[in-house]
SEPAKOL-343095 format. One record per residue (C-alpha): residue in one letter; x, y, z. Coordinates in steps of 0.5 Angstrom, whole numbers, padded with zeros to 4 digits, always signed. Each point is the difference from the previous one (the first is absolute). Example, Ala and Ser with C-alpha at 12.3 -4.5 7.8 and 13.67 -1.06 7.14 Angstrom:
2
A+0025-0009+0016
S+0002+0007-0002
END
This chain:
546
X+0014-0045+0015
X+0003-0006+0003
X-0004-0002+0006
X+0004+0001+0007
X+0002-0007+0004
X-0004+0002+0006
X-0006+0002-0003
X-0006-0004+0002
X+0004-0001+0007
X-0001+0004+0007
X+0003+0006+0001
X+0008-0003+0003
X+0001+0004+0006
X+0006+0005-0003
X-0005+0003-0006
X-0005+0003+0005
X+0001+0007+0001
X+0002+0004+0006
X-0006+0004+0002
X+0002+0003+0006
X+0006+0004-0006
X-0006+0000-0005
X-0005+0005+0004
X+0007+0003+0003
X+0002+0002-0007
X-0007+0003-0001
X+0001+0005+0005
X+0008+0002-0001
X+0001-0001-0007
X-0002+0007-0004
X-0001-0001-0008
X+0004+0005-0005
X-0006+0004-0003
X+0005+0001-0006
X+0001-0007-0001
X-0005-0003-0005
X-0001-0007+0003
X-0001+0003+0008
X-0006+0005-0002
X-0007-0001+0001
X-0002-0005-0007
X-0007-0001-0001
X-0001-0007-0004
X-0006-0005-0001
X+0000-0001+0007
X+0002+0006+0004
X+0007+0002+0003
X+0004-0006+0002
X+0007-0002+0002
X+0004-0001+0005
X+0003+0003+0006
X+0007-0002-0001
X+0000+0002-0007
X-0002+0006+0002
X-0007+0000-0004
X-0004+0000+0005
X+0001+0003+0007
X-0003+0005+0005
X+0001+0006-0005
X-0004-0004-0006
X-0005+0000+0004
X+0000+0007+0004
X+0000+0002-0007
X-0005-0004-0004
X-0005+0000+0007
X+0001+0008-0001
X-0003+0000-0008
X-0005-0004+0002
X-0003+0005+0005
X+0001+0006-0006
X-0003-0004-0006
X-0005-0001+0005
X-0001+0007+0001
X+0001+0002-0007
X-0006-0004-0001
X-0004+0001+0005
X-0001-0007+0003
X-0002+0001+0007
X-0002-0006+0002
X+0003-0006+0005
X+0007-0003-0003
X-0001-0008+0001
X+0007-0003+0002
X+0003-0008-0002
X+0006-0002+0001
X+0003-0007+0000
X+0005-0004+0004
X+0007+0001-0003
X+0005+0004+0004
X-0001+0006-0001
X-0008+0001-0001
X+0000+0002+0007
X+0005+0004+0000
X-0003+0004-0006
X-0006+0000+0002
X+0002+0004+0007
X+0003+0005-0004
X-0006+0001-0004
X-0004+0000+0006
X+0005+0006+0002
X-0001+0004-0007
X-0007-0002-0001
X-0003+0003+0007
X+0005+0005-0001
X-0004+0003-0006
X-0008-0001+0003
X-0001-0006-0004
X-0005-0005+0004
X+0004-0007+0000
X-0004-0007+0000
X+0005-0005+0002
X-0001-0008+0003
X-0002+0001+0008
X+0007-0003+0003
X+0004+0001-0005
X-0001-0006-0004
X+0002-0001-0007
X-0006+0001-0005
X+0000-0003-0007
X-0001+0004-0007
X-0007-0001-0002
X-0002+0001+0007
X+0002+0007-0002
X-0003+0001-0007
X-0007-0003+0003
X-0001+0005+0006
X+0002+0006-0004
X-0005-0002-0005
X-0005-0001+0005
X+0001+0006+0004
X-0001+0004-0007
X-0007-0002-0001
X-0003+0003+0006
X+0005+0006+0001
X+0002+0006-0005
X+0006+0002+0004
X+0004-0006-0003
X+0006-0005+0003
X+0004-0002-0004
X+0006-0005+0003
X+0008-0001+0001
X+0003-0008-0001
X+0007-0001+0004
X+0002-0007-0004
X+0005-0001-0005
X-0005-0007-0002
X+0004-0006-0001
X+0007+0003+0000
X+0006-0003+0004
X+0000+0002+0009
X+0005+0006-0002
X-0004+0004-0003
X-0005+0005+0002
X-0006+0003-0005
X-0006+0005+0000
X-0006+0001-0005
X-0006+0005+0000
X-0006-0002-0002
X-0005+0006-0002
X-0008+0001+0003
X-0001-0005-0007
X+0002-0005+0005
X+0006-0003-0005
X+0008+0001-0002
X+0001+0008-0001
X+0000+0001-0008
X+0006+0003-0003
X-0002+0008+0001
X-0001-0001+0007
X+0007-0004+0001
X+0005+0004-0005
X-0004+0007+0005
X+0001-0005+0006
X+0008-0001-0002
X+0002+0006-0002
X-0002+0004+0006
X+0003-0006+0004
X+0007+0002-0003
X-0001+0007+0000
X+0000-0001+0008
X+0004-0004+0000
X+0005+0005-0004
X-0002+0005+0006
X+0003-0004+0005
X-0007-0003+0003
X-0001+0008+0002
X-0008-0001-0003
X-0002-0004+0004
X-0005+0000+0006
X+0002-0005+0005
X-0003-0001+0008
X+0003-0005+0004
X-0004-0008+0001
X-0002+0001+0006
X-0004+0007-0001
X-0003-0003-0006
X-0002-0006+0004
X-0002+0004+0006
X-0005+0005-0006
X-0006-0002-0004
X+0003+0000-0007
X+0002-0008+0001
X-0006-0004+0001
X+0000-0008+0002
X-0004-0004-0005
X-0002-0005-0002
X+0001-0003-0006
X-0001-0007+0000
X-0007-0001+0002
X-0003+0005-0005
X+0003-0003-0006
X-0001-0008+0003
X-0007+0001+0000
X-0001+0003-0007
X+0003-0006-0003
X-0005-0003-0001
X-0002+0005-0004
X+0005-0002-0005
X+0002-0006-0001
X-0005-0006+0002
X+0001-0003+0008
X-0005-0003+0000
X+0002-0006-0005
X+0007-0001+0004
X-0003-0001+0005
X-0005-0005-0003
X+0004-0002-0003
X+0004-0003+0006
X+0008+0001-0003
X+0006-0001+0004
X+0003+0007-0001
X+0007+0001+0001
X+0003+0009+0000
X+0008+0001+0000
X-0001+0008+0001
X+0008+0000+0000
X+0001+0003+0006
X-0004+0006-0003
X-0005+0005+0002
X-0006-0005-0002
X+0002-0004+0007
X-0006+0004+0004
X-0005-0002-0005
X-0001-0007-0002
X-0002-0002+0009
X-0006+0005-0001
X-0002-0002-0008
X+0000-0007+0004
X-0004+0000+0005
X-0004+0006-0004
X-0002-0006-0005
X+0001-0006+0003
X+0006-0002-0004
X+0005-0006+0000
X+0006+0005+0000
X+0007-0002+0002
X+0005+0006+0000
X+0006-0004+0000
X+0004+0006+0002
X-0002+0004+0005
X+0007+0003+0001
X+0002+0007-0001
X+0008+0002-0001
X+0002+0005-0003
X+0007-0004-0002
X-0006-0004-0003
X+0005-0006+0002
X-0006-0005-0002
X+0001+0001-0007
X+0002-0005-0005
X+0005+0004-0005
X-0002+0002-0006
X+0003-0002-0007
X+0006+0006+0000
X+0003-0001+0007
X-0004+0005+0003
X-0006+0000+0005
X-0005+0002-0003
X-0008-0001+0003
X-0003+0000-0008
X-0005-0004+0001
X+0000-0003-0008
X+0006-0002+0001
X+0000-0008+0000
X+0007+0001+0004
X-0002+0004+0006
X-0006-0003+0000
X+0003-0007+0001
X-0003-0001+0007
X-0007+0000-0001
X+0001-0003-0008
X+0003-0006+0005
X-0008+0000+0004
X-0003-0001-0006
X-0003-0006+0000
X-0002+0001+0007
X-0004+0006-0002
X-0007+0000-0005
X+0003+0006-0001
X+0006+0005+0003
X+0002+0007-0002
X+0005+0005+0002
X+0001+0007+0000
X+0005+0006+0000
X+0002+0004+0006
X-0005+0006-0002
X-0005-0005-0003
X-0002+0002-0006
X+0003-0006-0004
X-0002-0007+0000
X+0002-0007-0001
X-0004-0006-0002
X+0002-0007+0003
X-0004-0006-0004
X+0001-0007+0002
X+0000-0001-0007
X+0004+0005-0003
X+0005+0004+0006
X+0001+0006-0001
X-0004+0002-0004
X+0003+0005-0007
X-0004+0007+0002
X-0001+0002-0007
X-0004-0008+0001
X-0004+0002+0006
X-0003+0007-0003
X-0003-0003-0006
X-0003-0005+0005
X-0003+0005+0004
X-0002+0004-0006
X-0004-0006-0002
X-0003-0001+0006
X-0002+0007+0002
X-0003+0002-0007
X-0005-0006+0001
X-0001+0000+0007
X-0001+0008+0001
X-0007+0001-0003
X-0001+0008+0004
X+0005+0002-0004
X+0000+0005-0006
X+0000-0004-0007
X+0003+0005-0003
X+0007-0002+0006
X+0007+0000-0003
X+0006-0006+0001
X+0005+0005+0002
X+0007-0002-0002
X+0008+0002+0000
X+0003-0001-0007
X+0005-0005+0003
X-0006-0005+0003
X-0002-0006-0004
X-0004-0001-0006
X-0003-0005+0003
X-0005+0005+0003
X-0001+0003-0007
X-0002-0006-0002
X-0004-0001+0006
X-0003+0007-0001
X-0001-0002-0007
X-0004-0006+0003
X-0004+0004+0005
X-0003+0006-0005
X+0004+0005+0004
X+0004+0005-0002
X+0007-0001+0002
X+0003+0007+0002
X+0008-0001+0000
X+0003+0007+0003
X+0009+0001+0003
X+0003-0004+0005
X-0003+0003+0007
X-0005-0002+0003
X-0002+0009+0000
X-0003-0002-0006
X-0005-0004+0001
X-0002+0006+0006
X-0005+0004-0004
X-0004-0007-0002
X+0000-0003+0007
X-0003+0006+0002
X-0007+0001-0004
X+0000-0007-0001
X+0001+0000-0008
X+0005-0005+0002
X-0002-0006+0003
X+0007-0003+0002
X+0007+0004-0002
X+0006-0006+0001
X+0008+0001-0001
X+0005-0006-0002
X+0003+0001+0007
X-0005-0003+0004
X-0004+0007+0001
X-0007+0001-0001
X-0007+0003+0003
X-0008-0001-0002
X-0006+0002+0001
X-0004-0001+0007
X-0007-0005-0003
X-0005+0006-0002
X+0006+0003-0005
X+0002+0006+0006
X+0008+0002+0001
X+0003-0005+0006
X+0007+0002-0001
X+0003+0004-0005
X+0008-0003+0002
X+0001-0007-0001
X-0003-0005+0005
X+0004-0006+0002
X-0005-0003+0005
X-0006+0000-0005
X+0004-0003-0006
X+0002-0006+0005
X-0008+0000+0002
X-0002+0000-0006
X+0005-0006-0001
X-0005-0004+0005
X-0007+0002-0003
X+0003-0002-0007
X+0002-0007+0003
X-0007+0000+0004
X-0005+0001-0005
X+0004-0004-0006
X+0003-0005+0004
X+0006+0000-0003
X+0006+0005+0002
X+0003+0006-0004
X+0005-0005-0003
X-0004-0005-0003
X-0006+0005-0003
X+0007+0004-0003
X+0002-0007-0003
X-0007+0000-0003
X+0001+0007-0003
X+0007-0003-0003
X-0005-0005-0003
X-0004+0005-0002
X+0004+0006-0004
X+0007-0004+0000
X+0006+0001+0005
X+0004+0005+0000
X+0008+0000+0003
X+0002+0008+0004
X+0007+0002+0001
X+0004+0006+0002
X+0006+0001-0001
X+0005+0007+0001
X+0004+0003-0005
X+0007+0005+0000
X-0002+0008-0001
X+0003+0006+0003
X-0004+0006+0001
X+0000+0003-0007
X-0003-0006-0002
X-0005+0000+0005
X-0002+0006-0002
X-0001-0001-0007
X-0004-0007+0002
X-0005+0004+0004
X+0000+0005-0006
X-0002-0005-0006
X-0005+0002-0005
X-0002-0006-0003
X+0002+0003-0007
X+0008-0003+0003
X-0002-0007-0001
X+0002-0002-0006
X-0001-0007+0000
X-0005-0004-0004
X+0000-0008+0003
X+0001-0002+0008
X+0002-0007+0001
X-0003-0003-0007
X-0006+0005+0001
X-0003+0006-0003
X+0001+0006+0004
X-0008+0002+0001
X+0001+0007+0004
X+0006+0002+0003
X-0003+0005+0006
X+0004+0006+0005
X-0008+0002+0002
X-0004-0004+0004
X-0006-0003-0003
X-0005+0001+0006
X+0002+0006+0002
X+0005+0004-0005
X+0005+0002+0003
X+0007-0001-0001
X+0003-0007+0003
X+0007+0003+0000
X+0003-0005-0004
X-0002-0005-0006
X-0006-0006+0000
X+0000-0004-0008
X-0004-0006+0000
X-0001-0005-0006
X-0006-0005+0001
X+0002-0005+0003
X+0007+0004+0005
X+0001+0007+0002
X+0006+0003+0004
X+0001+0007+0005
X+0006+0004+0001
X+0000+0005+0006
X+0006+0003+0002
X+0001+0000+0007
X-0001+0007+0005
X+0007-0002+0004
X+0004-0005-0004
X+0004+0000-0006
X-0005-0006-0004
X-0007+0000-0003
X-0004-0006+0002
X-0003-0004-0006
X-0006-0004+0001
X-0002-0005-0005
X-0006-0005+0000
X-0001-0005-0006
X-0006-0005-0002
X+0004-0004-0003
X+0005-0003+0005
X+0006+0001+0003
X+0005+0000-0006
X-0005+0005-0003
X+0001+0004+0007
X+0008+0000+0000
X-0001+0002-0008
X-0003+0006+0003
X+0003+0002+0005
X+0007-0001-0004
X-0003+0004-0007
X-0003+0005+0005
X+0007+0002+0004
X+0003+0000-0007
X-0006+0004-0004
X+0002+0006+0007
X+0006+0000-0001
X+0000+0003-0007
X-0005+0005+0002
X+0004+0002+0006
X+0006+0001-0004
X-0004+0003-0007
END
């Protein structure tokens, strides 16, 4: 996909979007529950959309808020439900009527005291934590489409094992939502704001205290602040802003947040490769701004608006490739956590880079390679069987210092924490320590590219037994295994992985396009890459059409 000419550039004047109408459009617009495209649809990351499209509006939420509350019951989940939401245009929006149902249905809600905005990982830590002393079980509700662009809206449920809620929950939370939907919302227990307000269901909290406190349970704040670096943080107008003062102070930090604004057209932004504005805190695009502080900084990151991704800014290398900074930060942590279980996985997605194989190879550790979705890594985190689970796109979470829980969604304030205490204790940054990696195990070249497929094909993608793949060689290679089950895990993949010594490619297709996506990674150079890339597109459309 070529790169659009804006890209890299501040957000021109006319391509932000017009707030007033989007929040408008949430409550005056109505989805059609017989159109596929405006129902309630559960992805890797909860429901999202935008209210102009009709994809997320008020009905959505009433709808889904209202399954939440009956799966809770059905499931005899009585304690508090812990509330985030981040700093789009229609967080707050949502999170008022979620408020509404919620109290309406006896649910004790636990949100940020006055009304601020409170980050992913801020969540899964406190319902972990409240769940070690309390058999009633909370459990928490995320109002955030992530890095998605201003438009649109997004919510997610989060389970009392504190992390995103796996397939059963979600596919029961949908088609209940739907099913209320179909009734014209008469299902729903809904009160007004003001007597939610006025009852003692909605209970102010703080949740940036707690979790500042305990970070130095997890990741070594000591030695940052030893260390004496010169920290830069871009939160990305996101819902880490309330943080970084208070870990400051707390730890005596030299930390700049060269962004404290919060708006929600997020007008600060640099637009991303495609033309849009989008907060995506991998890409080197929308994180031009603070990619151009990097020489002013030791060290610099950002984060997405809900704050559970992250980017890491090296004078010595920009933004550094994520796939790149998790096997930096897996040979780190392996060699510098000595409370934790010798028997603690490497938790990857099928797409991540064989640089972390390689790196687990070199560690002794077993390596556990599980679907795209961070609720893979879910049950690992949770008994500490996995000592770090990380995805390509920037995600990953670890355990606290004694081997314990700490989140179980990701945490993009750790990770870029995590990034200082690397730096402190090695004396290098990420970016120099991963070009030693390179030296080391040889360098690998990532891509990522899309492919036509309409939905039949898409179908049949998702269905694959690897008896359907036919082929011998990849690129010149032996083809070695040709995968649609997760190694790690065993379950399906919903597409296709083939790997050769030295390359491998993916192909999944997507849940709302009319493409399939094929990542590819080689070891023997970019000429080798394209090979892949081209061979495994060809090699798809010949199943596909079989």
């Amino acid at each position: 996909m070529s790169t659009h000419p804006l890209a890299g550039k501040p957000v021109p004047p006319e391509s932000l979007p017009n707030v007033p109408r989007l929040v408008s459009a949430y409550y005056t617009l109505h989805p059609d529950p017989n159109t596929p495209v405006e129902q309630v649809v559960f992805g890797t990351s909860g429901h999202r959309g935008a209210s102009m499209d009709r994809r997320f509006n008020e009905d959505h939420i009433l709808a889904i808020c209202q399954a939440v509350c009956d799966y809770r019951q059905s499931r005899e989940i009585r304690g508090p439900l812990m509330m985030g939401m981040d700093t789009h245009a229609l967080s707050e929006a949502a999170w008022v009527t979620a408020i509404e149902v919620l109290a309406a249905n006896n649910v004790t809600v636990h949100v940020q005291s006055g009304r601020r905005p409170t980050p992913t990982p801020a969540i899964s830590r406190a319902i972990i934590a409240y769940n070690r002393s309390h058999p009633d079980k909370a459990d928490g509700i995320l109002i955030t489409p992530s890095h998605n662009p201003p438009d649109d809206g997004g919510l997610k449920y989060n389970p009392p094992h504190g992390g995103p809620a796996g397939g059963d929950a979600t596919q029961w939370i949908q088609d209940r939502a739907n099913a209320i939907l179909q009734t014209d919302l008469e299902d729903v227990n809904r009160i007004t704001f003001s007597r939610a307000l006025a009852g003692d269901l909605v209970v102010e909290t703080d949740f940036v205290t707690p979790y500042v406190e305990d970070l130095a349970n997890v990741v070594d704040m000591d030695a940052i602040r030893n260390s004496g670096l010169k920290l830069g943080v871009d939160p990305l107008g996101g819902a880490s802003l309330d943080y970084w003062a208070p870990i400051a102070e707390r730890y005596q930090l030299d930390l700049t947040n060269v962004n404290p604004a919060w708006d929600a057209s997020f007008s600060f932004m640099s637009i991303d490769g495609d033309g849009k504005i989008r907060m995506d805190c991998s890409s080197h695009h929308a994180m031009a701004g603070l990619i151009g502080m990097k020489d002013d900084f030791d060290l610099a990151f950002g984060l997405d608006p809900d704050a559970d991704r992250h980017g890491i800014v090296t004078r010595s290398s920009g933004l550094l490739n994520p796939n790149a900074y998790l096997a930096v930060a897996i040979s780190h942590l392996f060699t510098h956590r000595p409370q934790w279980p010798a028997t603690a996985k490497i938790g990857k997605t099928l797409v991540s880079s064989s640089m972390i194989d390689r790196v687990a190879k070199q560690l002794g550790r077993e390596l556990s390679e599980v679907p795209v979705g961070f609720k893979w890594f879910v049950p690992g985190l949770s008994d500490g069987t996995y000592g770090f689970g990380g995805e390509e796109s920037a995600g990953a979470s670890f355990l606290r210092k004694d081997g314990r829980a700490w989140t179980t969604d990701k945490d993009g304030l750790i990770l870029c924490l995590l990034a200082a205490e690397i730096t402190a204790i090695h004396g290098k940054d990420p970016g120099e320590l991963y070009a030693e990696l390179e030296i080391e195990h040889g360098k690998p070249y990532y891509g990522r590219k899309n492919a036509p497929a309409d939905a039949p094909q898409r179908k049949k993608l998702a269905s694959l037994s690897p008896e359907d793949f036919k082929a011998d060689t990849l690129a010149g290679e032996k083809v070695l295994q040709a995968l649609t089950r997760a190694p790690g895990n065993n379950a399906d993949i919903g597409g296709l992985k083939v790997i050769t010594e030295n390359g491998w490619f993916a192909a999944r297709p997507s849940g709302t396009e009319d493409i399939y996506k094929i990542y590819a990674e080689s070891f023997l150079g970019e000429d080798h890459l394209d090979r892949l890339q081209s061979e495994a597109e060809g090699l798809v459309s010949e199943v596909l059409a079989g």
